[in-house]
C-alpha positions in Angstrom: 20.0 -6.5 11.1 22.0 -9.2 9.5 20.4 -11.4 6.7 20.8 -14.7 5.0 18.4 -14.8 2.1 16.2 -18.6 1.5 15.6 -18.7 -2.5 16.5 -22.1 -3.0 15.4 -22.9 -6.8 14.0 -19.8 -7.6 16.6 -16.8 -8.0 16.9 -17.6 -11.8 13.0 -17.1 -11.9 10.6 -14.7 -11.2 9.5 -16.5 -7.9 12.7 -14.9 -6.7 11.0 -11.9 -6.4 11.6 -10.9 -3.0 15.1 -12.4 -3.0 15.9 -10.2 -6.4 14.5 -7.2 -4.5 16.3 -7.3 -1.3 19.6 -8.0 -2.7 18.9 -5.3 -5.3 17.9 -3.0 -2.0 17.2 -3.2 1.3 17.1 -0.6 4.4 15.6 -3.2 7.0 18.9 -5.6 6.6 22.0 -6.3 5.8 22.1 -9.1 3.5 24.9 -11.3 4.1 24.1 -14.4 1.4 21.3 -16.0 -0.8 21.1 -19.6 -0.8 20.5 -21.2 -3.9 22.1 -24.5 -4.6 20.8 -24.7 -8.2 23.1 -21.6 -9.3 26.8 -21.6 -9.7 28.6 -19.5 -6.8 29.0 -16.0 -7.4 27.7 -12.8 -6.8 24.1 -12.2 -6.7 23.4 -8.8 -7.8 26.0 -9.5 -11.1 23.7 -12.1 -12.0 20.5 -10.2 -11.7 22.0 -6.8 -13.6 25.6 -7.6 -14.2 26.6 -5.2 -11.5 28.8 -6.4 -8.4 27.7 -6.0 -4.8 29.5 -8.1 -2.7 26.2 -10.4 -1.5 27.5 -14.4 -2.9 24.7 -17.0 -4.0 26.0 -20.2 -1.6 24.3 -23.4 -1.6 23.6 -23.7 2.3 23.1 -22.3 5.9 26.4 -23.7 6.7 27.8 -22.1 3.7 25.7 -19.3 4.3 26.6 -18.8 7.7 30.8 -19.0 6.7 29.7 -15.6 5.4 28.7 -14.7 9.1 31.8 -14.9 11.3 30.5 -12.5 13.9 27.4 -14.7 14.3 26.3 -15.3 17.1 27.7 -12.0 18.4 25.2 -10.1 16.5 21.7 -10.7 15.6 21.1 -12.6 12.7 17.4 -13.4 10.5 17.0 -15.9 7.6 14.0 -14.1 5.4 12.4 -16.4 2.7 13.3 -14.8 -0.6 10.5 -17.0 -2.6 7.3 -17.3 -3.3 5.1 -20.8 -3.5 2.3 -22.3 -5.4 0.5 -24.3 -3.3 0.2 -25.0 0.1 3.2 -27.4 0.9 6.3 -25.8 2.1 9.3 -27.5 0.1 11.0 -30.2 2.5 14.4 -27.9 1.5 13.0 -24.7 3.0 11.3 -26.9 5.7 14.1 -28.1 7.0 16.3 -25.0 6.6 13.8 -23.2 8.7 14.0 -25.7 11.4 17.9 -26.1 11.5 18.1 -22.0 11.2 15.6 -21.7 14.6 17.7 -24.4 16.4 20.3 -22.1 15.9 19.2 -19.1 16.9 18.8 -17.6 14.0 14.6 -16.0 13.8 12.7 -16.1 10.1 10.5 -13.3 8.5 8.4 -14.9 6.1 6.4 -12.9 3.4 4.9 -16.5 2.6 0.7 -17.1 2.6 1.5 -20.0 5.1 2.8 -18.9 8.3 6.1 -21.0 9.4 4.8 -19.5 13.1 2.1 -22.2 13.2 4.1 -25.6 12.3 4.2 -26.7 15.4 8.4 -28.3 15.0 9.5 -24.8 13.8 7.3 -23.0 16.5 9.1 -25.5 19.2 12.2 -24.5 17.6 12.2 -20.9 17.8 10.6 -21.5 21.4 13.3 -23.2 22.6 16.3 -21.2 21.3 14.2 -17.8 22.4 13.5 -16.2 18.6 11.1 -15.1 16.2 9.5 -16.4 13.5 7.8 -12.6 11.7 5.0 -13.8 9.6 4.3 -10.8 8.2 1.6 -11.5 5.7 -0.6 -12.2 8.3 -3.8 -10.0 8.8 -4.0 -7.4 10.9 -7.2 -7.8 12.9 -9.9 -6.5 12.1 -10.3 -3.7 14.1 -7.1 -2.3 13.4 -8.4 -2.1 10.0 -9.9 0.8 8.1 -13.2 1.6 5.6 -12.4 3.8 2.9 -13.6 7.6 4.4 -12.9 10.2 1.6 -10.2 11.5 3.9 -7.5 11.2 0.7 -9.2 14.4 -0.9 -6.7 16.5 1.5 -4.0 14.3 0.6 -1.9 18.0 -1.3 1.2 15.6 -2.2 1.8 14.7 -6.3 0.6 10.8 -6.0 2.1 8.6 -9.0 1.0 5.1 -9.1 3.5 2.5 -10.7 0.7 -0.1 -12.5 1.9 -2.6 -15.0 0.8 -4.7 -17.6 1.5 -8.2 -16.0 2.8 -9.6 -11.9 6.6 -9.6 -11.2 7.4 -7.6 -13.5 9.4 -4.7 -11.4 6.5 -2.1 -10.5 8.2 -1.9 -6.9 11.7 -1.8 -8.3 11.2 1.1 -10.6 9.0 2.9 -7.7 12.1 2.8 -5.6 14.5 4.2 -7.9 11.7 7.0 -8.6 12.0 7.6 -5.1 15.4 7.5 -4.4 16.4 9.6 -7.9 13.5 12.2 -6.6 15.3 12.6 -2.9 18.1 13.1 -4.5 17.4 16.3 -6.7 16.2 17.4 -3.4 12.0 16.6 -3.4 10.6 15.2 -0.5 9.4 11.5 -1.7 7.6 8.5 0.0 7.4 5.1 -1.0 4.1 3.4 -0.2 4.8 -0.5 -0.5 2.0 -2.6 -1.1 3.6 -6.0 -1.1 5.4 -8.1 1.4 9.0 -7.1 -0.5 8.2 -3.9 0.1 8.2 -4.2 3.6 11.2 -6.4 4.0 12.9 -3.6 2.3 11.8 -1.1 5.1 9.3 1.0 3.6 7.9 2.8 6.6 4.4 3.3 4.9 3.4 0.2 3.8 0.6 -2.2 3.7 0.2 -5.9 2.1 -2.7 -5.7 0.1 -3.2 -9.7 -0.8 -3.4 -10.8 3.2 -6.2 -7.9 3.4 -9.9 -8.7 4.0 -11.4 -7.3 0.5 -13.9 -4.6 2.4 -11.0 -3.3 4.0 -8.8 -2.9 1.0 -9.6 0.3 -0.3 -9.4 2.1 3.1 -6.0 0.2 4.0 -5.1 2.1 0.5 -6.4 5.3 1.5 -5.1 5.3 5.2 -1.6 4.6 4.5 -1.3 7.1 2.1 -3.0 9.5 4.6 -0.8 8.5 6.7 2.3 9.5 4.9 0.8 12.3 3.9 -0.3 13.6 7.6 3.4 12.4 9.3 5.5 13.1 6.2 4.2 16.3 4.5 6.4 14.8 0.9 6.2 16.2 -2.4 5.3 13.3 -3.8 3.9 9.6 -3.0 4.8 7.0 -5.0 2.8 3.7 -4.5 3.4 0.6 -5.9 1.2 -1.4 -8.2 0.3 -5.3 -7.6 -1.1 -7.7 -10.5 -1.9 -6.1 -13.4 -5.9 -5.2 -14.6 -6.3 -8.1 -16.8 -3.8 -10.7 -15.3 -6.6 -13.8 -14.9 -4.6 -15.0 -12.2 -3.2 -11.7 -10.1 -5.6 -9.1 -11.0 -4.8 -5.8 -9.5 -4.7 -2.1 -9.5 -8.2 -1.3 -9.4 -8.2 -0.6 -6.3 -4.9 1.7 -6.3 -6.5 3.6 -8.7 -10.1 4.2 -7.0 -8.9 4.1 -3.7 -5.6 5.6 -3.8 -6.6 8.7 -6.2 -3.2 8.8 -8.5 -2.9 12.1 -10.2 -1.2 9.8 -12.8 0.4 6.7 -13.8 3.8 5.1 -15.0 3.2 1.6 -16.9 6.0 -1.0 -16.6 5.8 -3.3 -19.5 7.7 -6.4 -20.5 7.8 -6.1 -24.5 9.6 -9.7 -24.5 7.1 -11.2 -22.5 3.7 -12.5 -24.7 2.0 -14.4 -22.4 0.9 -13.8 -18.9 3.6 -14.9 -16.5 3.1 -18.6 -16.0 0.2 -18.9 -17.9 0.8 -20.1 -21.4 -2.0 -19.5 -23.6 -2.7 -16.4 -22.0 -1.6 -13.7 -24.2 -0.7 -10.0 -22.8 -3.2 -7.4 -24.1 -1.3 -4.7 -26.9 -0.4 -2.3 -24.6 -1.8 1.0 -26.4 -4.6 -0.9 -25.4 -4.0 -1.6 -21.4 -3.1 2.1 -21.5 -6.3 3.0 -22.7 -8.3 1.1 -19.7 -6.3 2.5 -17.1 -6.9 5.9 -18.2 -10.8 5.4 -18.6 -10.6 3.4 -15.1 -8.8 6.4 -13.5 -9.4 9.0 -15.3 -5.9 10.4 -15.1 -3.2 9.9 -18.0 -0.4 7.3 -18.4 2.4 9.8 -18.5 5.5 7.4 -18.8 6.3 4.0 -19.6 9.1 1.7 -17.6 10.8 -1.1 -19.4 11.7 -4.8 -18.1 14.3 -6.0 -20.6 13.6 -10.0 -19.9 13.9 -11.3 -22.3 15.7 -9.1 -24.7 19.3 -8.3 -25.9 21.0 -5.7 -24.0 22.4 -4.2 -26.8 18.8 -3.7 -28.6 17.0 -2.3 -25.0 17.6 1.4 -26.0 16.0 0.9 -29.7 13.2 -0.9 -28.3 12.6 1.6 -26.0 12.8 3.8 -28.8 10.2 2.3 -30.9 7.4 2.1 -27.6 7.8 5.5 -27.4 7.8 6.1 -30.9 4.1 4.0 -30.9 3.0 5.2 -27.6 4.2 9.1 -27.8 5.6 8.5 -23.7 9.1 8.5 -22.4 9.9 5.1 -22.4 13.2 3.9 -20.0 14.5 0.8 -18.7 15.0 2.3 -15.0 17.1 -0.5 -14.4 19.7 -0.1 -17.8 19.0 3.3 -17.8 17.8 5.2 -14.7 15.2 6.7 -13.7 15.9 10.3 -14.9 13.5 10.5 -17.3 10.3 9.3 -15.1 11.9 11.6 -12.8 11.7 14.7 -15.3 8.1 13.7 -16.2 6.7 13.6 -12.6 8.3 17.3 -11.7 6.3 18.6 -15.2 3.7 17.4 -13.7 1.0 20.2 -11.8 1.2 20.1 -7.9 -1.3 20.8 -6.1 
């Protein structure tokens, strides 16, 4: 499926997110542009990672859709590549919802309000016969599961990817652990916890933040079953959300109760102080978030993944250096670097 990417004003920031991620990756579509007037045109994964991949930051649909000539031949789906504060769509993303559905062109939205209920953009898609995928919304309820102990015959090697702060790149790193694991020849499945994930096209994959908190733990447990029971992998890779002590995004406790990692990969930001949009709120030491996580789970912190924001490119491999030097864990930047070294850790690891 084609894709224009909506990440107007935020694919310089880490509200980009989901824009960042797709263009980095994606098996559910082809992205064909990123709008985002505020950046100068160019290419959008060389301004992410300096590496060229053909996907151009534009400033519009019209501009967007230039980049299209075979629409309206083949399907084509705008996906919102940002994440709000608030409850107020942007009059920007308003409107280039509405002018995208009068053109026949359906939205998937990873957003917590659901473009499917304003009533212009639902009259829209209506009238030009598409389909506006909110896909953070819940499940209902009786599709949903309690945790059952049914994870105990889970025989796969499962690595959780935590971190020590939100948008940080848990998911990014967890899918070049799986891709650099498939290709030395294990059998590897990604189990996506966030809406990203699931634009992406992990096939096992829930949305943890639009779950109804009793059922959290056994939405954790089942998809993981689930992979395990259809997929028979090696390994199971599930991606972290939040971090333990973010006062705004706290997560992974229930990843590592519910989902029963035999051990964990910490992604840091060593040029990030403070909490991500919370000034004032200074990131715990990290010898010190590894210690909680391992007396939460009690399973080890066997590797530690680098976000350079922040820092020089040319002093990424010392600092990496000096983490592991402090922590006594390989230390990477999987996006600099690869991910051969987390890779090499996880096969050390005992299987089952």
């Amino acid at each position: 499926m084609n894709a224009i990417v909506y990440c107007e004003g935020a694919f310089a920031t880490t509200y980009g997110k989901t824009a960042h991620g797709l263009v980095r990756f994606t098996e559910r579509y082809t992205v064909r542009a990123v709008i985002d007037s505020t950046l100068p045109a160019g290419d959008a994964r060389e301004f992410l990672d300096r590496k060229r991949n053909g996907i151009p930051l534009v400033a519009d649909l019209d501009e967007a859709l230039a980049r299209v000539p075979e629409y309206p031949q083949v399907p084509l789906r705008l996906v919102i590549g940002l994440a709000l504060e608030g409850r107020v769509l942007p009059p920007g993303l308003h409107e280039t919802a509405l002018e995208a559905l009068k053109r026949g062109i359906g939205i998937d939205s990873g957003l917590h309000l659901y473009l499917g209920e304003f009533p212009d953009l639902a009259a829209a898609a209506a009238d030009s016969g598409v389909e506006i995928r909110d896909i953070r919304r819940p499940a209902p309820v009786e599709e949903l599961h309690f945790f059952s102990s049914r994870i105990e015959k889970v025989e796969a090697v499962k690595i959780a990817i935590l971190g020590t702060d939100s948008a940080l790149g848990k998911r990014t790193t967890a899918w070049k652990i799986v891709h650099a694991l498939k290709a030395q020849g294990s059998k590897c499945e990604m189990i996506g916890t966030g809406q990203t994930a699931w634009l992406q096209g992990a096939r096992y994959s829930i949305i943890l933040d639009s779950i109804v908190n009793d059922f959290v733990a056994g939405e954790i447990e089942n998809v993981i079953c689930s992979a395990w029971e259809e997929e028979h992998p090696d390994y199971l890779i599930i991606e972290g959300q939040g971090s333990l002590m973010n006062p705004a995004f706290p997560g992974g406790f229930e990843i590592l109760a519910a989902g029963r990692p035999d051990a964990i990969i910490l992604q840091h930001a060593p040029g990030r102080p403070e909490y991500d949009g919370f000034p004032g709120y200074p990131i715990q030491p990290l010898n010190q978030q590894i210690q909680i996580i391992e007396l939460l789970s009690g399973k080890k912190v066997v590797a530690l993944a680098i976000n350079h924001e922040n820092l020089p490119l040319e002093k990424v491999s010392q600092v990496c250096r000096e983490i592991e030097e402090e922590t006594g864990l390989p230390t990477v930047d999987p996006i600099l670097q690869g991910a051969e070294r987390l890779v090499n850790t996880i096969l050390a690891l005992p299987r089952h």
